[in-house]
GUVOZA-274697 format. One line per 3 residues: their letters; for each residue x, y, z of C-alpha. Coordinates in Angstrom, 1 decimal, m for minus. Each point is the difference from the previous one (the first is absolute). Last residue first. Layout:
a	X,Y,Z; ...
This chain:
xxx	23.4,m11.2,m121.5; m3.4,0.3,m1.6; m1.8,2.9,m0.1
xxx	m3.6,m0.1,1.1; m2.6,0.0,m2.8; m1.1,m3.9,0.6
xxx	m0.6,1.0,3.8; m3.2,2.5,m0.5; m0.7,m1.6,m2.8
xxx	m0.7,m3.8,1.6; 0.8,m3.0,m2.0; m2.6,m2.9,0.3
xxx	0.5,m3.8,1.0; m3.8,0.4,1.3; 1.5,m0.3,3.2
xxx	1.8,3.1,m0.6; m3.1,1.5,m0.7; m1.5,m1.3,3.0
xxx	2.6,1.9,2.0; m0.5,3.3,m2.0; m3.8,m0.1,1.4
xxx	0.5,m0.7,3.2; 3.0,2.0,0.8; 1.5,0.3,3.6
xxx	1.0,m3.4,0.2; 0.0,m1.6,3.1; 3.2,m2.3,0.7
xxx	1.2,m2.5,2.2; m3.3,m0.9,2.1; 0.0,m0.1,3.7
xxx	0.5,4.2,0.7; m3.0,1.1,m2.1; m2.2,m2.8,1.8
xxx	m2.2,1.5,2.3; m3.2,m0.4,m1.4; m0.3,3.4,m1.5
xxx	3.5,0.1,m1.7; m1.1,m3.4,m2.1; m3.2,1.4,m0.8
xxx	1.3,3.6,m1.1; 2.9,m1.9,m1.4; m3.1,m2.4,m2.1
xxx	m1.6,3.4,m1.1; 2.8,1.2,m1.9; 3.6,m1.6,m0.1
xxx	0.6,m3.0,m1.4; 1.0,m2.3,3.2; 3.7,m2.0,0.0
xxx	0.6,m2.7,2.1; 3.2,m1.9,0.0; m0.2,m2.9,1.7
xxx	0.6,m1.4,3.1; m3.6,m0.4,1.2; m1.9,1.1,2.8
xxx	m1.0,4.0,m1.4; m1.6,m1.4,m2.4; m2.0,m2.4,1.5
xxx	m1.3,3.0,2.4; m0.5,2.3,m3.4; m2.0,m3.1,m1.6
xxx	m2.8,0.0,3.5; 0.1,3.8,m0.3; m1.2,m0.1,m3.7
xxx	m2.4,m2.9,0.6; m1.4,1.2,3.2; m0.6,3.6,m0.9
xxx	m4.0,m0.5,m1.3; m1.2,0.7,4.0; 2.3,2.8,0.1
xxx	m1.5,1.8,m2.8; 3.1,1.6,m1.9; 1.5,m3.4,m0.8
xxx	m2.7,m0.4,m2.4; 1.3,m3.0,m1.0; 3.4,m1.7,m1.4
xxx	1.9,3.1,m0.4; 1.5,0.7,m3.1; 4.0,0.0,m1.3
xxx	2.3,m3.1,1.7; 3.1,m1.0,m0.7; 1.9,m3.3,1.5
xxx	3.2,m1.5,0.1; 1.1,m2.9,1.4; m3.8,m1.5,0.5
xxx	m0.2,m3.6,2.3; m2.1,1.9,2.5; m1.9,1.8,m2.8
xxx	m1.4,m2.8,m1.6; m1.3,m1.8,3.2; m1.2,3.7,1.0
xxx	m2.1,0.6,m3.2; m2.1,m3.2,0.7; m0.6,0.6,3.3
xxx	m1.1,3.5,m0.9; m2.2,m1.8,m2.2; m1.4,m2.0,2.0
xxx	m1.0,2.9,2.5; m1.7,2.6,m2.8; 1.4,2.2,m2.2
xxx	m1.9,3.4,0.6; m3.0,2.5,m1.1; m1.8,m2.4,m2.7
xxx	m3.2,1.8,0.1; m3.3,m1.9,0.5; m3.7,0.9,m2.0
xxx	0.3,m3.1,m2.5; 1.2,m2.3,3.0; 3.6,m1.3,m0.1
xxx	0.0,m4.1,m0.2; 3.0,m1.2,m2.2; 2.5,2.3,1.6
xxx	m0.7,m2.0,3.0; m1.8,1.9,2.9; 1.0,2.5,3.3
xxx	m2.7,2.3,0.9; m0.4,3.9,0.9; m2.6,2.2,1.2
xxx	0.9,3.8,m1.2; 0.4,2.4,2.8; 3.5,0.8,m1.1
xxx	m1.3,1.0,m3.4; 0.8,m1.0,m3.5; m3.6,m1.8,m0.2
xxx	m1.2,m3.8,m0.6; 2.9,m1.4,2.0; 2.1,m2.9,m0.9
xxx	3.5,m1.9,1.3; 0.9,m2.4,m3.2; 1.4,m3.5,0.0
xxx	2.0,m2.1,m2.8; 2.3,3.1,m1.2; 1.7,m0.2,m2.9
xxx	3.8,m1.3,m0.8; 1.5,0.5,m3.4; 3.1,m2.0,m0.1
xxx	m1.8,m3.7,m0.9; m2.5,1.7,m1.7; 2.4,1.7,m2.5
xxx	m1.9,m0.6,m3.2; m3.6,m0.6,1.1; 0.4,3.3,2.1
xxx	1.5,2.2,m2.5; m2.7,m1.0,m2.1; m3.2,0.4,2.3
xxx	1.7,3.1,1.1; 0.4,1.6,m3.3; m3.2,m0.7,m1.2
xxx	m1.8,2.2,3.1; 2.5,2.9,m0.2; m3.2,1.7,m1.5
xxx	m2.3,m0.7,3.1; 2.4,1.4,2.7; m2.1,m1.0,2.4
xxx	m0.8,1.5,3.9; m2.0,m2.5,1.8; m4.1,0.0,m0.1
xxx	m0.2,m3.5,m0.1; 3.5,m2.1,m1.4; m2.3,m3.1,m1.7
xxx	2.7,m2.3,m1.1; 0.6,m0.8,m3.6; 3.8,0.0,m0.1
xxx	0.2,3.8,m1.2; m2.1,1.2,2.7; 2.4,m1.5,2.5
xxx	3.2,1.9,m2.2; m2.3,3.2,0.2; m0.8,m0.4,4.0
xxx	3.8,m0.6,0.6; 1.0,3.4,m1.2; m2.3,2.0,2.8
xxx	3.2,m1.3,2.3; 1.8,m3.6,m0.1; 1.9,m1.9,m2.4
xxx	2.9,m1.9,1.0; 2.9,m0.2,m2.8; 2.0,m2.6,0.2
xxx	3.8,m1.3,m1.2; 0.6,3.3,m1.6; 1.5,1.5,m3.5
xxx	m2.2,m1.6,m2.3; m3.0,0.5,1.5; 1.7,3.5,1.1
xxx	m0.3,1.5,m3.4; m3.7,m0.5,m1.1; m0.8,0.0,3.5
xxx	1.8,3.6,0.2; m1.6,0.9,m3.1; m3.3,m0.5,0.6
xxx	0.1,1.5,3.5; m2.3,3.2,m0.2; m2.2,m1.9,m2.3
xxx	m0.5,m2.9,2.7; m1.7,3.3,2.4; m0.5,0.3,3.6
xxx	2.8,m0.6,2.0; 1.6,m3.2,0.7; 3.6,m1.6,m1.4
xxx	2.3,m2.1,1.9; 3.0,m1.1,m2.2; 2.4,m3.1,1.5
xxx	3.6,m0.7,m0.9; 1.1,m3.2,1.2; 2.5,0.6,m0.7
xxx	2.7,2.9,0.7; m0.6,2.6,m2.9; 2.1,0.7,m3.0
xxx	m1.6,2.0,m2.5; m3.3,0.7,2.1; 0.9,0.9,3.3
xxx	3.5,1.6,m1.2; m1.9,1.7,m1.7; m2.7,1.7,3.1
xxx	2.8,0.0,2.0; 2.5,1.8,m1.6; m2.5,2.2,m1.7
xxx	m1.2,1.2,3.6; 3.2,0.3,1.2; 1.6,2.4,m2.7
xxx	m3.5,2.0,0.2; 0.4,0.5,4.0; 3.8,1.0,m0.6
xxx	m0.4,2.6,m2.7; 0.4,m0.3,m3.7; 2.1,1.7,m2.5
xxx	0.1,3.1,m2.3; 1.9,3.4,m1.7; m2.5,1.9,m1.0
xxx	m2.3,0.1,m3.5; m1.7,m3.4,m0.3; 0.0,m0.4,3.6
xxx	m2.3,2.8,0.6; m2.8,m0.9,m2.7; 0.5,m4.0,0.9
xxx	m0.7,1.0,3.9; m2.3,3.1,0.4; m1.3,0.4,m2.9
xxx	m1.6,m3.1,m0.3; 0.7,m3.8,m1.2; m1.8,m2.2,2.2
xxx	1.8,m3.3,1.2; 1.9,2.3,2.6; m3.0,1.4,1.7
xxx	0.6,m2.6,3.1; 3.4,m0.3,m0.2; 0.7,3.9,0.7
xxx	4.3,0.0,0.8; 0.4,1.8,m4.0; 3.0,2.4,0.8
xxx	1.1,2.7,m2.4; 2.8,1.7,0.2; 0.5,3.8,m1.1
xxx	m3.1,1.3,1.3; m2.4,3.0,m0.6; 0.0,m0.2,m3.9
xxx	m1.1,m3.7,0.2; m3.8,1.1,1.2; 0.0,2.7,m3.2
xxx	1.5,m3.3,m2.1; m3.1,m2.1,1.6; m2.7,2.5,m0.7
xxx	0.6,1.0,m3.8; 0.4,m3.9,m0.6; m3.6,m0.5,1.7
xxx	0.7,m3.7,1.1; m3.9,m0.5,0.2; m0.8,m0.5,3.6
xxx	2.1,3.6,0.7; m1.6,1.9,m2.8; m3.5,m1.2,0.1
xxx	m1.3,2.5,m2.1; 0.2,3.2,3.1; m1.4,m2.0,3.0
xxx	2.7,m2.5,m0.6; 2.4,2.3,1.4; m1.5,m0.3,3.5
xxx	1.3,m3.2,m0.6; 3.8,0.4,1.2; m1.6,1.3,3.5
xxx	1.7,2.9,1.6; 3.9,0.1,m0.2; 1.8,m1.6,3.1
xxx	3.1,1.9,1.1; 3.1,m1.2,1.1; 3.6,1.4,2.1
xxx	3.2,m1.6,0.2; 2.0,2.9,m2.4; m2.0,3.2,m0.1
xxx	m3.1,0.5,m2.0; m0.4,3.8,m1.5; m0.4,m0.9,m4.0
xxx	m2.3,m2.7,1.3; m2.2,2.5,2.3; m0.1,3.0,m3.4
xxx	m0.7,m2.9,m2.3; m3.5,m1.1,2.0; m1.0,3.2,0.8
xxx	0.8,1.0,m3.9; m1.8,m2.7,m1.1; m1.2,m4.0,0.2
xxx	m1.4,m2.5,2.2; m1.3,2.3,2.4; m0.6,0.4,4.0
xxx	3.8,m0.8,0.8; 0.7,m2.1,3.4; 3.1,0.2,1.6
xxx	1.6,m3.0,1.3; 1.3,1.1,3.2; 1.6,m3.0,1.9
xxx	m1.0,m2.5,2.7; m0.2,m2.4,m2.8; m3.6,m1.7,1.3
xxx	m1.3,3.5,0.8; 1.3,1.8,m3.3; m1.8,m2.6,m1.8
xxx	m3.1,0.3,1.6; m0.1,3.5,m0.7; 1.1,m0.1,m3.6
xxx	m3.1,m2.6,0.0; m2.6,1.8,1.5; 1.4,3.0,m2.5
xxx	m0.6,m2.6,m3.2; m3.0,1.4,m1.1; m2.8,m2.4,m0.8
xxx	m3.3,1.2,2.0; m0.4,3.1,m1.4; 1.5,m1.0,m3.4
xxx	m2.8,m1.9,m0.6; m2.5,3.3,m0.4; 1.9,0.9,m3.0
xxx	m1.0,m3.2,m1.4; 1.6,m3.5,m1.4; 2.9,m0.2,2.1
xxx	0.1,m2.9,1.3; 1.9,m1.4,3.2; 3.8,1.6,0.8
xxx	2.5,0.9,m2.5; 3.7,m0.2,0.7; 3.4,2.4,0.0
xxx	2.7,0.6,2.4; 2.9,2.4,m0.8; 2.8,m0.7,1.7
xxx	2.7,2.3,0.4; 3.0,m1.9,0.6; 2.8,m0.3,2.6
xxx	0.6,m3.8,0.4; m2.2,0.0,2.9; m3.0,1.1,m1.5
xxx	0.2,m1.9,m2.9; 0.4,m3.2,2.1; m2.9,1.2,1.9
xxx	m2.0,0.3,m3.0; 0.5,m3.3,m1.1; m0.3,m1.9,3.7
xxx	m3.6,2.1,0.7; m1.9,m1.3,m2.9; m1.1,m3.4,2.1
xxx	m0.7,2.4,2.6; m2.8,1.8,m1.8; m1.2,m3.2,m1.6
xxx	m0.7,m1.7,3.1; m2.2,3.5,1.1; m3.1,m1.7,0.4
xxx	m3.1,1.8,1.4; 1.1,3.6,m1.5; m2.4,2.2,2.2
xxx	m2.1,3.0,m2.0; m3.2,m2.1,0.6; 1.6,m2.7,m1.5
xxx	3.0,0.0,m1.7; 1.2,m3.2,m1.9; 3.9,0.8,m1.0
xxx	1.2,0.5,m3.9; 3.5,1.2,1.8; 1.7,m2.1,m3.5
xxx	3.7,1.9,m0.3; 1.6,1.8,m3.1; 3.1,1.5,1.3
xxx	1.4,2.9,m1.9; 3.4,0.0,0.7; 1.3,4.1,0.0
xxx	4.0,m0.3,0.8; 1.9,1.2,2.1; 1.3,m3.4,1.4
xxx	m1.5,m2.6,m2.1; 2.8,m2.1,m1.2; m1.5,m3.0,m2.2
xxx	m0.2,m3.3,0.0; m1.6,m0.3,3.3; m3.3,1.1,m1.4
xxx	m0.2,m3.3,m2.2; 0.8,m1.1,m3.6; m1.8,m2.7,m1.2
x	1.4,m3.1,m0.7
């Protein structure tokens, strides 16, 4: 078990907290700030006990100079602050004297927010790379370290393994809860336990439905992925997204575990990723050679729900359609209404299916929404993450 923030006494001393504030900001607005307050329990529990916190995360890609103009983390300091009602000063650098000379003057209970972690990566990558030089000059400014940022923690980067390995180090509250679920989910779930997987591409997912076949009752496919598994049985899939060279693996996957693998049986199509787009409901046997699958269709909703209604336990990472479009939002809205009427326990993987899930209403009628797509299907994959495999254990 891995040891946690509670296990040590922080009062005076400097805990770095590594947090994930990787918000959507449009237009200089952050448009969903779920994993702002989902942060907010850790660093208030530092607070309180008399710390000086020291919170770090990156924000976007940094790939240019001209990407930091729209990446800095001073939106989110702000926000923050506003959600805490406290000061949580903001520091325009990720490194130096300015930063040192702020630390070195902290007072118990108070925080600061360093600029963005991958402004670093400007200069070789440091930060995405586990620059060693980086991570021991990041650890130099705390005595404890704190890894509460699920979402980055099955990457290994500066800013989590290159800390821990030289401080002190333990988890926060949001990343104790997210592993709870997400393993107790897998290793010793209530069943039936059902997987719902969409989004676009099968080789995103290989090794989750390499690991969950085995693992779950079903696994209802849905999303841009359903087109490849169609193409693989023969069927004509039009102008839909395909991941061509996961092709093979679907057709075999599928002949083996047909009786768990379930695939849609009707599609909603357009011929253009518009709203104006004219749209039709067919069989997955009958899309036209210039139509888009853009969402699952009536039947198969049907079909989903009669599984889910009897489901124990169920995780779900993709949205069914292109959610985005209202008229291709029926399928993923349709499952996040079943959802949200069974007594289960219902766990969603972060990513674009919370920002589906949050949009329609339903953050509140589902038991957990993981703030980490991408480390959450790599726990699925049966997977150990970096950024929690370095963590001391008690």
């Amino acid at each position: 078990m891995k040891k946690t923030i509670v296990d040590y006494k922080l009062s005076g001393k400097r805990v770095i907290i590594r947090s994930d504030l990787n918000v959507p900001i449009e237009n200089g607005v952050i448009t969903d700030d779920n994993r702002i307050k989902q942060s907010i329990e850790t660093i208030k529990f530092a607070m309180d006990a008399n710390a000086k916190v020291i919170i770090l995360s990156h924000l976007g890609r940094i790939k240019t100079e001209e990407d930091k103009n729209n990446n800095s983390l001073q939106i989110v300091a702000t926000k923050l602050s506003e959600l805490m009602s406290r000061e949580i000063k903001f520091i325009s650098a990720t490194r130096g004297s300015e930063v040192e000379t702020v630390i070195s003057n902290m007072q118990n209970g108070e925080a600061v927010m360093l600029e963005n972690t991958r402004f670093e990566d400007l200069d070789g990558q440091k930060e995405s790379s586990n620059d060693e030089e980086l991570g021991k000059y990041w650890a130099s400014l705390g005595d404890i370290f704190i890894n509460d940022a699920f979402g980055t923690s099955h990457r290994a980067h500066a800013s989590n393994v290159g800390i821990a390995t030289y401080l002190p180090n333990g988890i926060g509250f949001l990343v104790k809860k997210e592993t709870e679920y997400l393993m107790n989910a897998i290793a010793k779930p209530k069943k039936p336990l059902v997987v719902i997987l969409g989004g676009a591409k099968v080789k995103d997912k290989i090794g989750v439905i390499k690991n969950m076949v085995n693992i779950a009752d079903y696994i209802l496919i849905g999303g841009g992925m359903c087109f490849t598994f169609i193409k693989a049985l023969g069927y004509n899939i039009g102008s839909s997204i395909s991941d061509d060279e996961s092709i093979e693996f679907c057709k075999k996957i599928y002949h083996q575990y047909q009786n768990k693998i379930i695939l849609p049986i009707d599609i909603v199509v357009g011929t253009a990723y518009t709203p104006a787009t004219m749209t039709r409901l067919t069989d997955v046997k009958n899309i036209n050679q210039n139509e888009i699958g853009m969402d699952i269709g009536v039947e198969t909703i049907n079909r989903f729900r009669k599984i889910l209604l009897d489901a124990k336990t169920v995780i779900w990472n993709g949205p069914l359609g292109v959610f985005e479009i209202d008229k291709f939002a029926m399928g993923t809205r349709k499952i996040c209404e079943v959802l949200a009427s069974i007594r289960a326990t219902t766990i969603i993987g972060g990513g674009d299916t919370a920002t589906a899930v949050i949009k329609f209403g339903f953050k509140n009628k589902v038991s957990y929404i993981s703030t980490g797509g991408g480390a959450s299907l790599e726990l699925l994959e049966g997977k150990a993450l970096p950024g929690i495999e370095v963590i001391n254990e008690k």
